[in-house]
N, C-alpha and C positions, 0 to 999 in steps of 0.2 A: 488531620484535615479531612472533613468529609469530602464527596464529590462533588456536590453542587459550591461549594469553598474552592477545589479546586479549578472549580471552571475561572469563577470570578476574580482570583488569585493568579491566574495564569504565569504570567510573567514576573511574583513575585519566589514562583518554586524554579525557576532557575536563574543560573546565573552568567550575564552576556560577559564573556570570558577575552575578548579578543578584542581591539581598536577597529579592526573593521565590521564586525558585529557579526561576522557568518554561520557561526552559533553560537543558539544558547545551548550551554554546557548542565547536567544536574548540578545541583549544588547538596555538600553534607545534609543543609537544615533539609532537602527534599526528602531524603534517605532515610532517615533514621528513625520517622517512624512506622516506616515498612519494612525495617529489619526485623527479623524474629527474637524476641526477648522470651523464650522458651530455651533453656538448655537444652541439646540434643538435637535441635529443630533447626534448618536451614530456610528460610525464607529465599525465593530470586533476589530480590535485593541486596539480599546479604553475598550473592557467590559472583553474577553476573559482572560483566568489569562495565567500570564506565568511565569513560571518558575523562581527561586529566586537563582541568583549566586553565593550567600552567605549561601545559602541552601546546603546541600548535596544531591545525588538523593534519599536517602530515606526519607529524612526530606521533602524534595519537595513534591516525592508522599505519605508523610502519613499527610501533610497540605494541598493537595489538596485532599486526600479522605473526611479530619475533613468536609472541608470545602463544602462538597456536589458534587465534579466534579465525572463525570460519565466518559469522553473521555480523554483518554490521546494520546495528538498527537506528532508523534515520526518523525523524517526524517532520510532517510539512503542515504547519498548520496557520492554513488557507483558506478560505471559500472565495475569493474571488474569481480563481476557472469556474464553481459553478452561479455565480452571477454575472459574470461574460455570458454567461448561456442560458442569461434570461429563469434561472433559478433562485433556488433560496438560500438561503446563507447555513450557517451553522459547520462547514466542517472544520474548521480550525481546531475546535474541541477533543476530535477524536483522538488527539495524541498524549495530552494531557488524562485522559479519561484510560487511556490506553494502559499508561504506567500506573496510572493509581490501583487497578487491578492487578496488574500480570507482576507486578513486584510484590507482592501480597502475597502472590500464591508459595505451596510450597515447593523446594527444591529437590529432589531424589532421585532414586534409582533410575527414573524412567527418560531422563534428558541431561544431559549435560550443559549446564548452563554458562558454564564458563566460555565455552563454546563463543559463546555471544557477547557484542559490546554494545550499549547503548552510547550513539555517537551525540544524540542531543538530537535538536531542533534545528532545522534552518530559522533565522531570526529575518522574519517579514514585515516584521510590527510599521516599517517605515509604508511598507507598500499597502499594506493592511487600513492603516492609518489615510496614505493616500485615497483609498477607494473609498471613503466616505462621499457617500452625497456624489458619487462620480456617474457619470453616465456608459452608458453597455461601449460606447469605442473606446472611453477612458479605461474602461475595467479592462478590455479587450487589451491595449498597450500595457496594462499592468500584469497582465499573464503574460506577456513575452519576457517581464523581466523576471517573475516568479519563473519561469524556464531555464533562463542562464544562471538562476543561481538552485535552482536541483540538479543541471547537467554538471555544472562546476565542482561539487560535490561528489556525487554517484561516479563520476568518470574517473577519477583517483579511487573511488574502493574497488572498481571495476579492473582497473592496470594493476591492482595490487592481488587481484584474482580471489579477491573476496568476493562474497555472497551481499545484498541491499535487501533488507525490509523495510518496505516505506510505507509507511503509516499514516493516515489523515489527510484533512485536505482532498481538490477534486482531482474526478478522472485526467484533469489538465497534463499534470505530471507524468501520465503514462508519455505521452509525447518527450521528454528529455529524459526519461530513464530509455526507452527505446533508442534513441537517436545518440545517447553517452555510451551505451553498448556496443551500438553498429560502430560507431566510429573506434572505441580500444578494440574491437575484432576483428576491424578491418573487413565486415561481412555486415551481411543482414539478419535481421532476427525472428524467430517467430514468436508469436504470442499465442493465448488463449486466454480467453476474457468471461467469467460468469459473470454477465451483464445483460439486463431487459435489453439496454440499448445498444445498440453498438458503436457508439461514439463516430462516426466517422461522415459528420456534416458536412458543408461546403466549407471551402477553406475563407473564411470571411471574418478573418482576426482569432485570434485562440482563442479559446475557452475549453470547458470538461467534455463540449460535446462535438468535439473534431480532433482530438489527439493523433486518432489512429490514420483519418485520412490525410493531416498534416504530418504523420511518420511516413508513410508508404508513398506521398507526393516528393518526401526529399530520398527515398530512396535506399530509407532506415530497413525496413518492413517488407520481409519475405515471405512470411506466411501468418494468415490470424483468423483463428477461427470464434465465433461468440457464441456460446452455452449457455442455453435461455431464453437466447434472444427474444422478446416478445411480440407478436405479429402486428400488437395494434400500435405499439411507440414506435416507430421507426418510417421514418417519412421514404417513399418510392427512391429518391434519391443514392438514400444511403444506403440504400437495398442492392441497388443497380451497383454502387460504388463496389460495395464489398462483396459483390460475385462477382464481379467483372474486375477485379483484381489479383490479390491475391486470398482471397478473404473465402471463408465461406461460414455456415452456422446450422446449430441445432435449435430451433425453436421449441420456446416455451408449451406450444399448446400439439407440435409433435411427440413432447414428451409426456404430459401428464393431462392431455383431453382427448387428442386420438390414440396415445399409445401407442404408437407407432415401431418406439423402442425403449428398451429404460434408460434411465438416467445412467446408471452405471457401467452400461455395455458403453452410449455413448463417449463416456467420457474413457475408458479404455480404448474406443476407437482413433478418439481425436490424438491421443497418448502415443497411440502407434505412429498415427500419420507426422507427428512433431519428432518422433523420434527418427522415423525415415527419411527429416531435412538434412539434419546434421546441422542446423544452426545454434548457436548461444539459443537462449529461451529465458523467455520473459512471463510470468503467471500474474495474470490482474483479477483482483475480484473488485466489484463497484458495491455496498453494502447495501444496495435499494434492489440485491436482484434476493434477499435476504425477507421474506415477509414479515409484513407487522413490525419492522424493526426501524428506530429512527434515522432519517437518511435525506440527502439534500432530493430524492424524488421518493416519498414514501409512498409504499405498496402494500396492497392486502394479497395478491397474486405473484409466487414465484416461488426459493425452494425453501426450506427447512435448513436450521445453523446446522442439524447433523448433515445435512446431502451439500452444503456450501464448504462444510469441513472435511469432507470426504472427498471433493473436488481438489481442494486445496495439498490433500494430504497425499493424494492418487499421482495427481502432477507432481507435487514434491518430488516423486521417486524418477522424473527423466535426468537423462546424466546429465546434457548440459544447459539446466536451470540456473540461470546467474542473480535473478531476483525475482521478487514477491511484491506486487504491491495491493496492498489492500485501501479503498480511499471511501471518500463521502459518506460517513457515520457521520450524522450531525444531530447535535440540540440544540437546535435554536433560541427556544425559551431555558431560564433557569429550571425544570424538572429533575427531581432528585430520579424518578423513576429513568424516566430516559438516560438518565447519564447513566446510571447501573448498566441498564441493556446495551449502551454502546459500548459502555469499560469492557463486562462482558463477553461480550461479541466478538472486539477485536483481542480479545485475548485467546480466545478457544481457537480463533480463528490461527493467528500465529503460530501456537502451539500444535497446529495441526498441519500446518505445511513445514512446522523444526524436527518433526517426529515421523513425517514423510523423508524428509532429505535424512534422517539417520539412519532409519530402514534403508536408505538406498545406498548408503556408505558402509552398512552391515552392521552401524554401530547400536540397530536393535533387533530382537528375538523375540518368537513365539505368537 
């Protein structure tokens, strides 16, 4: 199955496994032709565990804790938070686009992949289906319900003291991966966010671009700092919000037009400062702070996939990291190119905060 097949096939590579539809589960005919038919040669596909349709989700995730998995990888594929927010569609994509790459690649020395479960998809298709032709407060009610069922989800991997990679779909979702944590911690969390924007608008119904100010107004949100941030997207408001809260940030044109400091020190700095909360910790990348790359706000201004994956891979290594979410890769049009760049993307990108967290656990050298 090519990738541009796989976009428009979507919902024909998995399979809705449960009566209540909570997810979609892979199915064999997904798998098989991503396993490696080379003797000797291990493809992801082939080692990675996935998810059992004949399982329940808690039977799944309490056979994949028995059984040693550290990473539970989730897909939310949505664009309706960023059409609540007066954007453009396309991130649904990103999860399906997701696997067709990173199951591909090869298995070896360098990661242990077993490590990892792919848990499936949240199944949206009804809410998805709803926001047709709907209007920005219609979208708006339809992201509070895409919320209860990512928190519904993540808060079980979370009390099982796994690890969440949430993949696809918008910034929306930062908002109930934050708030599923604060509440199994019993605390608050901090974040740090490579993102132009900083999500945190006025609280004026959900969408992808108030997550953070909808976390920290219930009380989720201890500390968040945004890496990148870009001086010209971000309205006085939300400026005011997030210093005058718990918030603070590195802007984009402190880092690579005045020079002020490099990206790297930065990002060692804010490392330290996360590490001195003592909170759970939460790492979001938005893929539009990603240049040139397709994204529900696409940019020609912001970092390079090696300095996004070196973000990624640097945070990786704080001890208490509970999840990763990467979101808003989107193709909106059928484009064979764009789908590569987005498969891509969020694959390097993965693989570079799984090999961050096993350097931090000693389980890699040199």
């Amino acid at each position: 199955m090519n990738v541009v097949n796989s976009i428009v096939c979507l919902k024909d590579t998995f399979l809705v496994s449960r009566p209540d539809k909570q997810l979609d589960y892979l199915t064999p005919e997904f798998l098989r032709p991503l396993q490696c038919e080379r003797a000797g040669e291990d493809h992801v596909a082939d080692v990675i565990r996935v998810a059992s349709a004949n399982l329940s989700l808690e039977d799944n995730l309490k056979q994949a804790y028995a059984d040693g998995v550290n990473y539970i990888l989730l897909g939310v594929p949505e664009d309706i938070g960023p059409r609540a927010n007066v954007g453009q569609g396309g991130a649904m994509q990103g999860w399906p686009l997701f696997l067709q790459t990173c199951l591909r690649r090869q298995a070896n020395q360098f990661f242990d992949w077993r490590q990892c479960m792919v848990l499936g998809a949240l199944d949206l298709s009804d809410l998805q289906e709803a926001a047709q032709g709907a209007s920005i407060e219609q979208y708006r009610q339809l992201c509070e319900r895409v919320d209860e069922r990512v928190s519904a989800i993540v808060k079980r991997v979370f009390e099982l003291g796994m690890e969440a990679l949430v993949i696809g779909g918008g910034h929306n979702n930062a908002y109930p991966l934050i708030g599923a944590l604060s509440e199994v911690s019993d605390g608050q969390v901090a974040c740090c966010n490579l993102d132009p924007h900083a999500d945190m608008r006025a609280l004026e119904g959900r969408h992808s671009g108030n997550p953070f100010s909808y976390a920290y107004q219930h009380g989720y949100l201890g500390y968040y700092h945004v890496m990148g941030l870009h001086e010209q997207k971000n309205n006085q408001a939300t400026l005011d919000l997030l210093t005058q809260s718990v918030g603070g940030f590195t802007s984009y044109q402190s880092l690579f037009v005045e020079k002020l400091t490099s990206f790297e020190r930065a990002v060692q700095d804010v490392k330290q400062e996360m590490a001195e909360k003592g909170m759970p910790v939460g790492i979001e990348l938005d893929v539009d702070t990603i240049k040139y790359t397709p994204a529900s706000a696409y940019s020609v201004s912001g970092f390079t996939l090696e300095q996004a994956s070196y973000y990624l891979n640097h945070m990786a290594q704080l001890a208490g990291v509970r999840y990763c979410h990467i979101c808003e890769g989107a193709v909106a049009e059928m484009d064979t190119r764009d789908a590569v760049h987005v498969g891509q993307t969020l694959t390097e990108l993965v693989y570079s905060f799984l090999i961050g967290r096993a350097r931090r656990k000693g389980e890699r050298h040199g």
